[in-house]
mmCIF entry with sequence, helices, sheets and N, C-alpha, C, O atoms, coordinates in Angstrom:
data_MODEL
# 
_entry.id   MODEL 
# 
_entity.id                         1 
_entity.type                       polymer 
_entity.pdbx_number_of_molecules   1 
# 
_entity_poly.entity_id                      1 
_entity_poly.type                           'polypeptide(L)' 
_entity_poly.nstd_linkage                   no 
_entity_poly.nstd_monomer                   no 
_entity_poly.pdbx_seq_one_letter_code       
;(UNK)(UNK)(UNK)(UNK)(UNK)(UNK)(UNK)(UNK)(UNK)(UNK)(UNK)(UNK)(UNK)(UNK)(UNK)(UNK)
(UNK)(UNK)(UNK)(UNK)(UNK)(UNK)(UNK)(UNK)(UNK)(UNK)(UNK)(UNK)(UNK)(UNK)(UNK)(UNK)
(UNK)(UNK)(UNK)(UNK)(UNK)(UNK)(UNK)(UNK)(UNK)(UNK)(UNK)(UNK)(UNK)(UNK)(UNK)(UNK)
(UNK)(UNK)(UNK)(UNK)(UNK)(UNK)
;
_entity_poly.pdbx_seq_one_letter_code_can   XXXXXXXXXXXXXXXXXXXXXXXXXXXXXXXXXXXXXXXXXXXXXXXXXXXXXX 
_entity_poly.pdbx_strand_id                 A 
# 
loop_
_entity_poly_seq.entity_id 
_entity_poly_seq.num 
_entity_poly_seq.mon_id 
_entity_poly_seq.hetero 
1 1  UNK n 
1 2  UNK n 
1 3  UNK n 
1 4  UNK n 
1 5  UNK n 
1 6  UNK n 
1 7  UNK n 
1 8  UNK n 
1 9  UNK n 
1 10 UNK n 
1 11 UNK n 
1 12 UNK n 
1 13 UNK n 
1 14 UNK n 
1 15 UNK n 
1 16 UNK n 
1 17 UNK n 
1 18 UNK n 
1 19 UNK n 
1 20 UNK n 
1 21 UNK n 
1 22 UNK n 
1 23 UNK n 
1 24 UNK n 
1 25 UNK n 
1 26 UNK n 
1 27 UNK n 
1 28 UNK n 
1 29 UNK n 
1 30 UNK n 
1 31 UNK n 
1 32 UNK n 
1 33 UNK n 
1 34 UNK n 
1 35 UNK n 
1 36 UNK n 
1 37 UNK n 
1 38 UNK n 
1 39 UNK n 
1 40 UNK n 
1 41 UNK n 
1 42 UNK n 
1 43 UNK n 
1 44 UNK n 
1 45 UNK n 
1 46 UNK n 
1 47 UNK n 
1 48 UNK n 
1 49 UNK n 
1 50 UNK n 
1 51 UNK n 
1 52 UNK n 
1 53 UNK n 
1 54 UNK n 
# 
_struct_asym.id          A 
_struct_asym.entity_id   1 
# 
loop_
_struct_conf.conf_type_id 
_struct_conf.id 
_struct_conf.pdbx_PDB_helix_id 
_struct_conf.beg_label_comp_id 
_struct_conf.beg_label_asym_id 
_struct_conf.beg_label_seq_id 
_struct_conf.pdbx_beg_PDB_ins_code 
_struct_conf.end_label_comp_id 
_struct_conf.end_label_asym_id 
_struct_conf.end_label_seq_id 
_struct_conf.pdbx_end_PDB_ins_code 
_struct_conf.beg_auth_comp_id 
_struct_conf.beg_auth_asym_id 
_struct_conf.beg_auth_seq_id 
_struct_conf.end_auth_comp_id 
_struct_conf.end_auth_asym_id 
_struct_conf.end_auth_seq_id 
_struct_conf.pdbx_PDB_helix_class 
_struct_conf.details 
_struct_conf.pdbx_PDB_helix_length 
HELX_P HELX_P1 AA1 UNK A 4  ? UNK A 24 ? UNK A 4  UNK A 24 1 ? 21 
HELX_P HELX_P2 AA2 UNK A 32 ? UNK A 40 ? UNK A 32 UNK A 40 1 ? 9  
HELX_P HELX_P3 AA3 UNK A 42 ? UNK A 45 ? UNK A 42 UNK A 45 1 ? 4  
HELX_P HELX_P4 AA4 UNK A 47 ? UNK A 51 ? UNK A 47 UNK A 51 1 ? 5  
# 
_struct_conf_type.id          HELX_P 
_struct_conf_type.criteria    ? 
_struct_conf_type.reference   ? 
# 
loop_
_atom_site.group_PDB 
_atom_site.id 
_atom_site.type_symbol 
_atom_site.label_atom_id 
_atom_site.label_alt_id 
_atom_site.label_comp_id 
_atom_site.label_asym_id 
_atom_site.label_entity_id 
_atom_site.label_seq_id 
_atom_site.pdbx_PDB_ins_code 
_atom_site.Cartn_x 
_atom_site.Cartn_y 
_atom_site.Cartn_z 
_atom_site.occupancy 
_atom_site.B_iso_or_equiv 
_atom_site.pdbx_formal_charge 
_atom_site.auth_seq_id 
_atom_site.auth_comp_id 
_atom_site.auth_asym_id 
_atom_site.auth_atom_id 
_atom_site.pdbx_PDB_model_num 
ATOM 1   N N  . UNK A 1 1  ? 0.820  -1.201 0.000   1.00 0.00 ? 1  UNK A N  1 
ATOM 2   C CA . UNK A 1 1  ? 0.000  0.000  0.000   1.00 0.00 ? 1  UNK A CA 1 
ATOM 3   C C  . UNK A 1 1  ? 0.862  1.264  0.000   1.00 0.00 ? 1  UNK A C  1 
ATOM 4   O O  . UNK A 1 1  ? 0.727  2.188  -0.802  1.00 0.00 ? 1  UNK A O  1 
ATOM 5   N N  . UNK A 1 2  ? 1.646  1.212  0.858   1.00 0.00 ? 2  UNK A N  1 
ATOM 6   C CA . UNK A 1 2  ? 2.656  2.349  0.759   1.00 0.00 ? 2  UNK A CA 1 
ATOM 7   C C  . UNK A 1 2  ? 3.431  2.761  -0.357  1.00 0.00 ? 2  UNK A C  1 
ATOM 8   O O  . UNK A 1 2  ? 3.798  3.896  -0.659  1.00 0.00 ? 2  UNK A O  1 
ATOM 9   N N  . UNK A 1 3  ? 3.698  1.292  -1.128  1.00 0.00 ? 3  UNK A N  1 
ATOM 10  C CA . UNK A 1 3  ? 4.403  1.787  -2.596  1.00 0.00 ? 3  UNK A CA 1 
ATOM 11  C C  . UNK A 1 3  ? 3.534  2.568  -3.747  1.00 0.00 ? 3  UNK A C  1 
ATOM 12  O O  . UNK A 1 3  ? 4.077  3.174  -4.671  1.00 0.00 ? 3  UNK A O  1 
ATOM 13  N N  . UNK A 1 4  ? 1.950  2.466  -3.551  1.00 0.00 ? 4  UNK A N  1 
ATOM 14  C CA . UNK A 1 4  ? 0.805  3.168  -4.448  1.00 0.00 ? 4  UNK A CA 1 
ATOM 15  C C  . UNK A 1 4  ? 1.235  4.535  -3.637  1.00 0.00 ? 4  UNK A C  1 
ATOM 16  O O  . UNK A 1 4  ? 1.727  5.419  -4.337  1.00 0.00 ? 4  UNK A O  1 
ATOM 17  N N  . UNK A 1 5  ? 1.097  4.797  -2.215  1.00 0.00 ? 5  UNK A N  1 
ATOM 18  C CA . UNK A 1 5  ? 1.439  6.003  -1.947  1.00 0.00 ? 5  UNK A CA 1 
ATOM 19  C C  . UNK A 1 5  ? 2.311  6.856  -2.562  1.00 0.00 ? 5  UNK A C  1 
ATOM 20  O O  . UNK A 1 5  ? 2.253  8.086  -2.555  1.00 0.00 ? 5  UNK A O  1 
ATOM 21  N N  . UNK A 1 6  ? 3.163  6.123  -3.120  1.00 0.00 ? 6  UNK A N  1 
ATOM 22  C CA . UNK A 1 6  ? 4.676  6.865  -3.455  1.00 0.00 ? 6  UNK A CA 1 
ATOM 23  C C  . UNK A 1 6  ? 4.252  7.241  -4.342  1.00 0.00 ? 6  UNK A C  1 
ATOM 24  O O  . UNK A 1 6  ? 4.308  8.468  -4.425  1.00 0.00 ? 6  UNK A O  1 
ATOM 25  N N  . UNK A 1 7  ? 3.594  6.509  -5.511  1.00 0.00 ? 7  UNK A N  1 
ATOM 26  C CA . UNK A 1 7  ? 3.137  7.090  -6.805  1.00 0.00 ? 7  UNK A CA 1 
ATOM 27  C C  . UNK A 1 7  ? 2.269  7.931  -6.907  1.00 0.00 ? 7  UNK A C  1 
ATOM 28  O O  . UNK A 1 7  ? 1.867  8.269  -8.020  1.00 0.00 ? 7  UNK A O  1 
ATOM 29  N N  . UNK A 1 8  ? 1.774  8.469  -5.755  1.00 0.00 ? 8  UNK A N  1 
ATOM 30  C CA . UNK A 1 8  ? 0.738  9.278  -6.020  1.00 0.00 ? 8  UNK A CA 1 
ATOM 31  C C  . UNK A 1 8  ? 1.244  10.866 -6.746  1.00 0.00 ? 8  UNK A C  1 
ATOM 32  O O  . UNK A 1 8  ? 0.573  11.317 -7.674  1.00 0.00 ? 8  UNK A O  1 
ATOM 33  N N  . UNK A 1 9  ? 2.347  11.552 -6.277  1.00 0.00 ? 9  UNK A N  1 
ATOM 34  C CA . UNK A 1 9  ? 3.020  12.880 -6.288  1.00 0.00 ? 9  UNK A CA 1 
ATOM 35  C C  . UNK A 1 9  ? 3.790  12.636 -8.076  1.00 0.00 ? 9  UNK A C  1 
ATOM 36  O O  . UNK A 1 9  ? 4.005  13.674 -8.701  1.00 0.00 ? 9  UNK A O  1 
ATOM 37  N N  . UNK A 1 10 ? 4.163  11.212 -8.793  1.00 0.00 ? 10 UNK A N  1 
ATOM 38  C CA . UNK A 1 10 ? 4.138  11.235 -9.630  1.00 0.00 ? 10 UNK A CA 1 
ATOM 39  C C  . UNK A 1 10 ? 3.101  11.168 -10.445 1.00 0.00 ? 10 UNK A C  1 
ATOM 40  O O  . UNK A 1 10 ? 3.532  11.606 -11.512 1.00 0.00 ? 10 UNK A O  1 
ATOM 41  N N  . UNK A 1 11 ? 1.878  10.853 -10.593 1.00 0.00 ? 11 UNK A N  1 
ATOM 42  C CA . UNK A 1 11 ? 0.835  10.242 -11.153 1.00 0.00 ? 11 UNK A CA 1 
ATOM 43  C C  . UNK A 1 11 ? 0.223  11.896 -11.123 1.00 0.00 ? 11 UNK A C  1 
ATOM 44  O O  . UNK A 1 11 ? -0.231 12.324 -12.183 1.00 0.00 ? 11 UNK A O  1 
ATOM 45  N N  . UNK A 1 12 ? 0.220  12.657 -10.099 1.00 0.00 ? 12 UNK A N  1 
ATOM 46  C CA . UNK A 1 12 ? 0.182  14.287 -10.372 1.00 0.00 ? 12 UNK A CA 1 
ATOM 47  C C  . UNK A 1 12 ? 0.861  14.779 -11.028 1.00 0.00 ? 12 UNK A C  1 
ATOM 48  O O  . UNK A 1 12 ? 0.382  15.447 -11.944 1.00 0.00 ? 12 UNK A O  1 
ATOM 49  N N  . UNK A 1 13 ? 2.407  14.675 -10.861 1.00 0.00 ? 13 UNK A N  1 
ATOM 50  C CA . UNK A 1 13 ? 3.308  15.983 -11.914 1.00 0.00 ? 13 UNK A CA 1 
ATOM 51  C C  . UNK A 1 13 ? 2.739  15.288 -13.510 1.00 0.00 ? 13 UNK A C  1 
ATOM 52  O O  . UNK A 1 13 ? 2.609  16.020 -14.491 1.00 0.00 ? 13 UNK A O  1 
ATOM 53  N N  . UNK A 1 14 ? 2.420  13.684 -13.563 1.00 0.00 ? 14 UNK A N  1 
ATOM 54  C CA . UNK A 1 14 ? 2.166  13.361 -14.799 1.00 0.00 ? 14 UNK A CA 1 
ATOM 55  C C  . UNK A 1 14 ? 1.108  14.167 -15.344 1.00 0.00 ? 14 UNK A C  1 
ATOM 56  O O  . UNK A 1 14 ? 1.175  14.446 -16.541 1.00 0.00 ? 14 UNK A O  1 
ATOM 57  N N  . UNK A 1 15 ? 0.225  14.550 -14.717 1.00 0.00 ? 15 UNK A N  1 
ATOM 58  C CA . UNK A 1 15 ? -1.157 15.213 -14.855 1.00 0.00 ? 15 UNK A CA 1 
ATOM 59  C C  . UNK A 1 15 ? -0.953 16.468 -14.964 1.00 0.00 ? 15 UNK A C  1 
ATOM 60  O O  . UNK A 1 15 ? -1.888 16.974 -15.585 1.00 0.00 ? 15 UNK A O  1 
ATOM 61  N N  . UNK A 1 16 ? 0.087  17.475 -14.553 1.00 0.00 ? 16 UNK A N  1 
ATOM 62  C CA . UNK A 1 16 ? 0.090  18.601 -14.570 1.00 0.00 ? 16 UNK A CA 1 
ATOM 63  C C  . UNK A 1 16 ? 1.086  18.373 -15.949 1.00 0.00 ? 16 UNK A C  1 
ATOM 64  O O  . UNK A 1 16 ? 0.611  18.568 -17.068 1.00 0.00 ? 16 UNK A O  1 
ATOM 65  N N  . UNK A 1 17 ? 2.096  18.067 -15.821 1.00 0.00 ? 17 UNK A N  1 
ATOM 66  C CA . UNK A 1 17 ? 2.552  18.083 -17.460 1.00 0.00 ? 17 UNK A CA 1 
ATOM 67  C C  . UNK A 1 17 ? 1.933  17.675 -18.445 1.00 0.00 ? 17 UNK A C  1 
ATOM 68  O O  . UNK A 1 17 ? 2.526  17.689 -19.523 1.00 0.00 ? 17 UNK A O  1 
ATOM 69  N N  . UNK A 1 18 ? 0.375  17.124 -18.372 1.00 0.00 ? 18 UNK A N  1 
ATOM 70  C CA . UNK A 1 18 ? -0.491 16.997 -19.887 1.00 0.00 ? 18 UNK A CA 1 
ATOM 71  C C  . UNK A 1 18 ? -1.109 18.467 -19.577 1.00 0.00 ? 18 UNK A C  1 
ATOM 72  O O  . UNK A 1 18 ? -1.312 19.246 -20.508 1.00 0.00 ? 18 UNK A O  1 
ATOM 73  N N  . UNK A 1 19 ? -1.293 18.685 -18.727 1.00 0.00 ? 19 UNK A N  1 
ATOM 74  C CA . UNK A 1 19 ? -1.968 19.970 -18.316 1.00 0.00 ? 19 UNK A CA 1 
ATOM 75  C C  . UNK A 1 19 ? -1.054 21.362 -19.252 1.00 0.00 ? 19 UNK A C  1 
ATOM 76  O O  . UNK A 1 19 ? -1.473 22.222 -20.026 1.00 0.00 ? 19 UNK A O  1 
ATOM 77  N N  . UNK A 1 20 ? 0.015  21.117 -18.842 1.00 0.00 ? 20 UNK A N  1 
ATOM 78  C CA . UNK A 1 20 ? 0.701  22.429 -19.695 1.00 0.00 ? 20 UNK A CA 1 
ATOM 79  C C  . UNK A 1 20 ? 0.868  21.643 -21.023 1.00 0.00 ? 20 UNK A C  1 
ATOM 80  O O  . UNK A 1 20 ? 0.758  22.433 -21.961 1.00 0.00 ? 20 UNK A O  1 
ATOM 81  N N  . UNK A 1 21 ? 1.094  20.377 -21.440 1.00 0.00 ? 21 UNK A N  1 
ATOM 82  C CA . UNK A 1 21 ? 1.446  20.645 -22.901 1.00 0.00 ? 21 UNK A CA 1 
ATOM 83  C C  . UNK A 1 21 ? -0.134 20.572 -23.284 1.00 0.00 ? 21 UNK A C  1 
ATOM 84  O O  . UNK A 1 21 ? -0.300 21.354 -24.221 1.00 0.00 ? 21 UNK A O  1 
ATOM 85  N N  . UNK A 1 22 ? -1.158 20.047 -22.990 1.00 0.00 ? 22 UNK A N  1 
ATOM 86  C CA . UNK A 1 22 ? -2.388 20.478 -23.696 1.00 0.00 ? 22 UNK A CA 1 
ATOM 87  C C  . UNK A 1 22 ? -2.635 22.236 -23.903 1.00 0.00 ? 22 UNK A C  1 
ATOM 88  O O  . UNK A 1 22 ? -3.389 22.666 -24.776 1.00 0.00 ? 22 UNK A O  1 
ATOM 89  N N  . UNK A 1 23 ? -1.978 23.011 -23.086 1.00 0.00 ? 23 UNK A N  1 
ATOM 90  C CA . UNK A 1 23 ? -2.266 24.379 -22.499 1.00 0.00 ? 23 UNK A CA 1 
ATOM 91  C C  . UNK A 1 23 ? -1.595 24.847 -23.882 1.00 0.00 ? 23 UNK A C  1 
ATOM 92  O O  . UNK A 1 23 ? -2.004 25.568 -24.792 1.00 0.00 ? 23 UNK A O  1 
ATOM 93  N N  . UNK A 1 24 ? -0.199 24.026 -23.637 1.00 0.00 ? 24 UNK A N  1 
ATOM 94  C CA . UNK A 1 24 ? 0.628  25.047 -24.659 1.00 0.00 ? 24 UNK A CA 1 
ATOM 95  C C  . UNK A 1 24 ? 0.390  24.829 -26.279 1.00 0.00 ? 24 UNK A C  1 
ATOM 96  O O  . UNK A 1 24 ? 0.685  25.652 -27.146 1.00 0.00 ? 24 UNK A O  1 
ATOM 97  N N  . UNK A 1 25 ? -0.356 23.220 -26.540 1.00 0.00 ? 25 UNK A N  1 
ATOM 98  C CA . UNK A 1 25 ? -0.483 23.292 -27.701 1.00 0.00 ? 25 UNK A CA 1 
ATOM 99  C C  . UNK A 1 25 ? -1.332 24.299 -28.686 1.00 0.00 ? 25 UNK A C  1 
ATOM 100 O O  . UNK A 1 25 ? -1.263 24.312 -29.915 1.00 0.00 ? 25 UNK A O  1 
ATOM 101 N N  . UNK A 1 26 ? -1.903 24.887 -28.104 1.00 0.00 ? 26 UNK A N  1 
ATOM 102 C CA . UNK A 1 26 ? -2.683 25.395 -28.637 1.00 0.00 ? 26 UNK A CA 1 
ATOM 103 C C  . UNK A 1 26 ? -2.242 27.009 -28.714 1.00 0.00 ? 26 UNK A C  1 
ATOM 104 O O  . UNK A 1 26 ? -3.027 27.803 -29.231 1.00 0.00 ? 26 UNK A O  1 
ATOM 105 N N  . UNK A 1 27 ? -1.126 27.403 -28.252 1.00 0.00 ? 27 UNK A N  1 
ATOM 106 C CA . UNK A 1 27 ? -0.221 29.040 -27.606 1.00 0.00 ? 27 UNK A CA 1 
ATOM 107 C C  . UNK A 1 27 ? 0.848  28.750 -28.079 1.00 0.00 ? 27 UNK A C  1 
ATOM 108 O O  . UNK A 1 27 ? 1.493  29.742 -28.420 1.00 0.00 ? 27 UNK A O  1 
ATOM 109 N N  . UNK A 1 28 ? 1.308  27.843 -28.246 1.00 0.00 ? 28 UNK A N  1 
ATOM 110 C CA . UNK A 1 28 ? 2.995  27.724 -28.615 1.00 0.00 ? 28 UNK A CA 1 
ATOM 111 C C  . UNK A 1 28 ? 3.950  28.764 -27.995 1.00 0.00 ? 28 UNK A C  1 
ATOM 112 O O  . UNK A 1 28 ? 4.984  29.183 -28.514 1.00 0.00 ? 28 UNK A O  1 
ATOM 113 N N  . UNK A 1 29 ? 3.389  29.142 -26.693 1.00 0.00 ? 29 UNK A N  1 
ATOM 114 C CA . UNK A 1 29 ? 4.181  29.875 -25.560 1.00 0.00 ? 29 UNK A CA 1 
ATOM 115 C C  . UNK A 1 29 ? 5.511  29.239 -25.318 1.00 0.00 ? 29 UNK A C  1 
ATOM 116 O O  . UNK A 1 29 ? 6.403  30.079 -25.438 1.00 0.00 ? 29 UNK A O  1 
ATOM 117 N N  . UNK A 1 30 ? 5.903  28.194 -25.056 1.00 0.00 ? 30 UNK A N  1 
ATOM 118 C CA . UNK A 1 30 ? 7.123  27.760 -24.308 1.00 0.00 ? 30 UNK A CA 1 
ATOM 119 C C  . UNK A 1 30 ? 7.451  26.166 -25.185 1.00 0.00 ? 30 UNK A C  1 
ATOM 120 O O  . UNK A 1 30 ? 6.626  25.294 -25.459 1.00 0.00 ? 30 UNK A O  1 
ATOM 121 N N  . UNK A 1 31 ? 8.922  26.186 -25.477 1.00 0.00 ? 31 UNK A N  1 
ATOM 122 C CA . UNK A 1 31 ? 9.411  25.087 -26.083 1.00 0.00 ? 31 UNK A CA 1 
ATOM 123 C C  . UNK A 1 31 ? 9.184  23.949 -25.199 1.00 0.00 ? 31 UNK A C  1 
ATOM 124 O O  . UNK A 1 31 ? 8.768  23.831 -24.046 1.00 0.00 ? 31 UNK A O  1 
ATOM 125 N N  . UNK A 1 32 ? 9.679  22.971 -26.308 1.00 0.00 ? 32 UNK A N  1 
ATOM 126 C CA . UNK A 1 32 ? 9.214  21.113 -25.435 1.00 0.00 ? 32 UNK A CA 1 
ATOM 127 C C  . UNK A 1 32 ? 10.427 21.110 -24.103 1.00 0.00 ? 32 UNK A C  1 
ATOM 128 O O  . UNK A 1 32 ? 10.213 20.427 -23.101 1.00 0.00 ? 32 UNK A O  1 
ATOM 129 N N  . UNK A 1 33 ? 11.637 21.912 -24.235 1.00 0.00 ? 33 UNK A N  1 
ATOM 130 C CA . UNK A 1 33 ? 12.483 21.731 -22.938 1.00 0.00 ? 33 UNK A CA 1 
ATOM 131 C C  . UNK A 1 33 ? 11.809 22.758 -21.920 1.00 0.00 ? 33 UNK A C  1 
ATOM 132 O O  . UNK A 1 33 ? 11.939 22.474 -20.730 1.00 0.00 ? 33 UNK A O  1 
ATOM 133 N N  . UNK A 1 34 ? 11.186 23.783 -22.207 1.00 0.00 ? 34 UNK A N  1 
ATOM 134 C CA . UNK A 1 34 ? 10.433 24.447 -21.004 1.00 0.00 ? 34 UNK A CA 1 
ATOM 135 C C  . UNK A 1 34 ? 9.746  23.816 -20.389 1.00 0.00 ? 34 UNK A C  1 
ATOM 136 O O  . UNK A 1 34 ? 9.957  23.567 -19.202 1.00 0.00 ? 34 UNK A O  1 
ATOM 137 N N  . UNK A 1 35 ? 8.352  23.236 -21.311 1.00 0.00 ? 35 UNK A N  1 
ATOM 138 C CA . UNK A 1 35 ? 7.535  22.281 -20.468 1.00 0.00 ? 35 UNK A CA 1 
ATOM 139 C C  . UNK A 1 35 ? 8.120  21.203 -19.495 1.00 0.00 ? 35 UNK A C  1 
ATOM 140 O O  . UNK A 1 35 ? 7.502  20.845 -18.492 1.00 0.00 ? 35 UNK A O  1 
ATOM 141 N N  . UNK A 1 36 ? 9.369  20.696 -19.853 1.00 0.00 ? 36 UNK A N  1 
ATOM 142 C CA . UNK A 1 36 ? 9.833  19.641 -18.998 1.00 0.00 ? 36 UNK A CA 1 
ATOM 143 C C  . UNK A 1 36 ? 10.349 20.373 -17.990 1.00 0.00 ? 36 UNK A C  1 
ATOM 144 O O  . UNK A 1 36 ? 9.960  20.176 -16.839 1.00 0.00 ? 36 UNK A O  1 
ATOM 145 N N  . UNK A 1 37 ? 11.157 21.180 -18.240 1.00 0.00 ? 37 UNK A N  1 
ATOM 146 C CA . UNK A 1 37 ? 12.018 22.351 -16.610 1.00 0.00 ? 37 UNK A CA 1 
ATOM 147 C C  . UNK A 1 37 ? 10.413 22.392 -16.087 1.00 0.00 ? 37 UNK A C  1 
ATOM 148 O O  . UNK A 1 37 ? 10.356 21.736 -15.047 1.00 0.00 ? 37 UNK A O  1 
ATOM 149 N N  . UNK A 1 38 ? 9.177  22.901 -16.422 1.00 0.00 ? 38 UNK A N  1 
ATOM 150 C CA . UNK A 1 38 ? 8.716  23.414 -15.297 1.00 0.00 ? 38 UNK A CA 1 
ATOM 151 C C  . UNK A 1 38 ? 7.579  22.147 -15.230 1.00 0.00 ? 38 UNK A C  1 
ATOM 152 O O  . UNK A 1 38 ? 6.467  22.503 -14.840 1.00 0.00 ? 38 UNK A O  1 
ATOM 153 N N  . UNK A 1 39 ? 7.715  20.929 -15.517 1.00 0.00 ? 39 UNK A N  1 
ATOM 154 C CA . UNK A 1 39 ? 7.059  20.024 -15.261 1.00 0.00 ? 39 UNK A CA 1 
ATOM 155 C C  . UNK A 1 39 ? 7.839  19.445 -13.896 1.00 0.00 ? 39 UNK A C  1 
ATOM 156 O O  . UNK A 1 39 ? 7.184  18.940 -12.984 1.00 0.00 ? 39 UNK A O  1 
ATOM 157 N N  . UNK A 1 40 ? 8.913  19.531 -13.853 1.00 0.00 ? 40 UNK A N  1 
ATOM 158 C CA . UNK A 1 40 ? 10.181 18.980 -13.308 1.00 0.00 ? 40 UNK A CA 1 
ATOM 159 C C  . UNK A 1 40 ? 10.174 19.768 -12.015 1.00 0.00 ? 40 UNK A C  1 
ATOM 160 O O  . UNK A 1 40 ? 10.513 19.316 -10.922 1.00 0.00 ? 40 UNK A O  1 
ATOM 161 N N  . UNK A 1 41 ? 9.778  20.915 -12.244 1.00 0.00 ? 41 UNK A N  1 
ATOM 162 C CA . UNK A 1 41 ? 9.072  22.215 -10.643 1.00 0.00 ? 41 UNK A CA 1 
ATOM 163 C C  . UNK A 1 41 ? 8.482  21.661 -10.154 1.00 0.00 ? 41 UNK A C  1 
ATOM 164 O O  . UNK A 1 41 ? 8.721  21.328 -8.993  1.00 0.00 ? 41 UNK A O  1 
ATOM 165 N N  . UNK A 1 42 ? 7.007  21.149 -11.065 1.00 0.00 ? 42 UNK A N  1 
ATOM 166 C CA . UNK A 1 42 ? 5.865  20.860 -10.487 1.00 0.00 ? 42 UNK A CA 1 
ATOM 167 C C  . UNK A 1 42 ? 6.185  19.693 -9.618  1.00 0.00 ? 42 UNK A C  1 
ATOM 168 O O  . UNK A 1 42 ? 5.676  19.490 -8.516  1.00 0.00 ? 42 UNK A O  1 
ATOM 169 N N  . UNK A 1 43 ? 7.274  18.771 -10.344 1.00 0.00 ? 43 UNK A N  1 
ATOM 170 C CA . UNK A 1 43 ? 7.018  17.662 -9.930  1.00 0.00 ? 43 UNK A CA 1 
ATOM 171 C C  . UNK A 1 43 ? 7.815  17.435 -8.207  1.00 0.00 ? 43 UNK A C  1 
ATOM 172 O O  . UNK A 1 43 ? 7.714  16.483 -7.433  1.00 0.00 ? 43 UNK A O  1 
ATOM 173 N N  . UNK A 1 44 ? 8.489  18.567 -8.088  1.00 0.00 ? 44 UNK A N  1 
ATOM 174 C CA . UNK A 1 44 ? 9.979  18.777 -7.128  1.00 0.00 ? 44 UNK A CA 1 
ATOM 175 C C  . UNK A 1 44 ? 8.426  19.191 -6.042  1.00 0.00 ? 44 UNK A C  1 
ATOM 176 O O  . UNK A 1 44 ? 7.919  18.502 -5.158  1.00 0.00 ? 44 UNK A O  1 
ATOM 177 N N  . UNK A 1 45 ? 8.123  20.196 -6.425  1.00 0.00 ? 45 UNK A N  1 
ATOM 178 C CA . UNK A 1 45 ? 6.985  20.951 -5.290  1.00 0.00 ? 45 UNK A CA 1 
ATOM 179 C C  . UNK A 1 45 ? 5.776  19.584 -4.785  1.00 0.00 ? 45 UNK A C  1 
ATOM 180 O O  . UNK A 1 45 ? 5.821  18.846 -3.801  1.00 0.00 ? 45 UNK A O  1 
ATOM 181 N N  . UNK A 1 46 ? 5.011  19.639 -5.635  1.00 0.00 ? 46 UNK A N  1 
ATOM 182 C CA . UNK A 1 46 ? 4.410  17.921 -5.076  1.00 0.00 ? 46 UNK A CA 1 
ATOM 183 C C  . UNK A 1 46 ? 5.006  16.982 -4.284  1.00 0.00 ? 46 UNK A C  1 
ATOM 184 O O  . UNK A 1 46 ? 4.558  16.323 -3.346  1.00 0.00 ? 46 UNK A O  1 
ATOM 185 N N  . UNK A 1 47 ? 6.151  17.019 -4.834  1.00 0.00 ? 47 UNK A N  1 
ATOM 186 C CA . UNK A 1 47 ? 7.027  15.784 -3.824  1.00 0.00 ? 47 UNK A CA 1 
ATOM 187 C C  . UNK A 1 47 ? 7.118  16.127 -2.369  1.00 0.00 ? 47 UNK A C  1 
ATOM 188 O O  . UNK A 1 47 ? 6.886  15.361 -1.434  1.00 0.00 ? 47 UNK A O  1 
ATOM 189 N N  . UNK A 1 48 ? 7.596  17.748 -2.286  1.00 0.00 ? 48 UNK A N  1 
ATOM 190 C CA . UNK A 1 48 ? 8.262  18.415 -1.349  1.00 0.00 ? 48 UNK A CA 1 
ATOM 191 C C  . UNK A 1 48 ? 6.651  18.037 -0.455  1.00 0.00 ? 48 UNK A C  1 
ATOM 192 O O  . UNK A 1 48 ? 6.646  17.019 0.238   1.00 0.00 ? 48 UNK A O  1 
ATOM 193 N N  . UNK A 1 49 ? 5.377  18.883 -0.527  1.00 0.00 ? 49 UNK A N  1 
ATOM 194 C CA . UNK A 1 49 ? 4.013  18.712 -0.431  1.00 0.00 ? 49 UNK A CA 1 
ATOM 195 C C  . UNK A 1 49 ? 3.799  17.479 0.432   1.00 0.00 ? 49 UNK A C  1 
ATOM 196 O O  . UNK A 1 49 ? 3.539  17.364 1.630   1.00 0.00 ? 49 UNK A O  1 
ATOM 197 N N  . UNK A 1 50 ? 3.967  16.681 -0.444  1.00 0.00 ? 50 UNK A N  1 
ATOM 198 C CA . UNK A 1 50 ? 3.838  15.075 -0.161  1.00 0.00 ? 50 UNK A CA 1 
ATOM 199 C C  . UNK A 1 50 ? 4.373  14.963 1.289   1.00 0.00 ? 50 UNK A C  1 
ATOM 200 O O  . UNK A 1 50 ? 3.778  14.759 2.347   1.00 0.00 ? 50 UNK A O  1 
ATOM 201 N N  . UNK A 1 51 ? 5.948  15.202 0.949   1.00 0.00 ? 51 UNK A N  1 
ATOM 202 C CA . UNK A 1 51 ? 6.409  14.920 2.167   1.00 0.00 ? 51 UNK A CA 1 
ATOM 203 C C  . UNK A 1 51 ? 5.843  14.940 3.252   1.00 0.00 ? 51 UNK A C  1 
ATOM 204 O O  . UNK A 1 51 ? 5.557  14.104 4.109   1.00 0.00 ? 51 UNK A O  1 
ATOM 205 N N  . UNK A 1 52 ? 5.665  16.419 3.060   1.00 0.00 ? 52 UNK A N  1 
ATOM 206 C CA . UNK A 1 52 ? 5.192  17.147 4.791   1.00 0.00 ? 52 UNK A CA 1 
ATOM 207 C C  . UNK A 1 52 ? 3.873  17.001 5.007   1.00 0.00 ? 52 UNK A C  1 
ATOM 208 O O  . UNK A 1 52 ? 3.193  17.562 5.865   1.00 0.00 ? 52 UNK A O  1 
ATOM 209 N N  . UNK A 1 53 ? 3.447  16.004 3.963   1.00 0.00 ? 53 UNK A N  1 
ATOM 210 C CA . UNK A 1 53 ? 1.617  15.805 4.213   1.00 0.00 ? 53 UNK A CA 1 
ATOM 211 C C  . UNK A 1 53 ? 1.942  14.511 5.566   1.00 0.00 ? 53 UNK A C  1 
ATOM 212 O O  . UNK A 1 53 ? 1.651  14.404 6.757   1.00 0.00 ? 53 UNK A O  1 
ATOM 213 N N  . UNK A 1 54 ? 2.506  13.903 4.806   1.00 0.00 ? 54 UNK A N  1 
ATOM 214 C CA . UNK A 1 54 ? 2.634  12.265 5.187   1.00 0.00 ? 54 UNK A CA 1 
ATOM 215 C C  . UNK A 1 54 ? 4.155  12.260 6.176   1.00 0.00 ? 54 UNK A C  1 
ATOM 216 O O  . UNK A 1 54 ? 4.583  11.205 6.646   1.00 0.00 ? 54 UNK A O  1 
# 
């Protein structure tokens, strides 16, 4: 059970990075290495989150 836990903070940044490239496809605001740097935020901050939830 605890190992589904772990996946949870990934199974989010996964969700927030369809979130910006669905966002961006349509803006062509920020290149495919942006989306990953700030998918890679999202995914650092969730984790961090996580932590101090649990």
């Amino acid at each position: 059970m605890s190992t589904l836990l772990a996946l949870v903070p990934l199974a989010a940044a996964a969700l927030v990075g369809w979130l910006f490239y669905s966002f961006n496809r349509s803006r062509r605001w920020f290149s495919m290495g942006e989306l990953i740097f700030w998918d890679a935020i999202a995914l650092v901050i969730l984790q961090l989150v996580w932590l101090i939830w649990f």
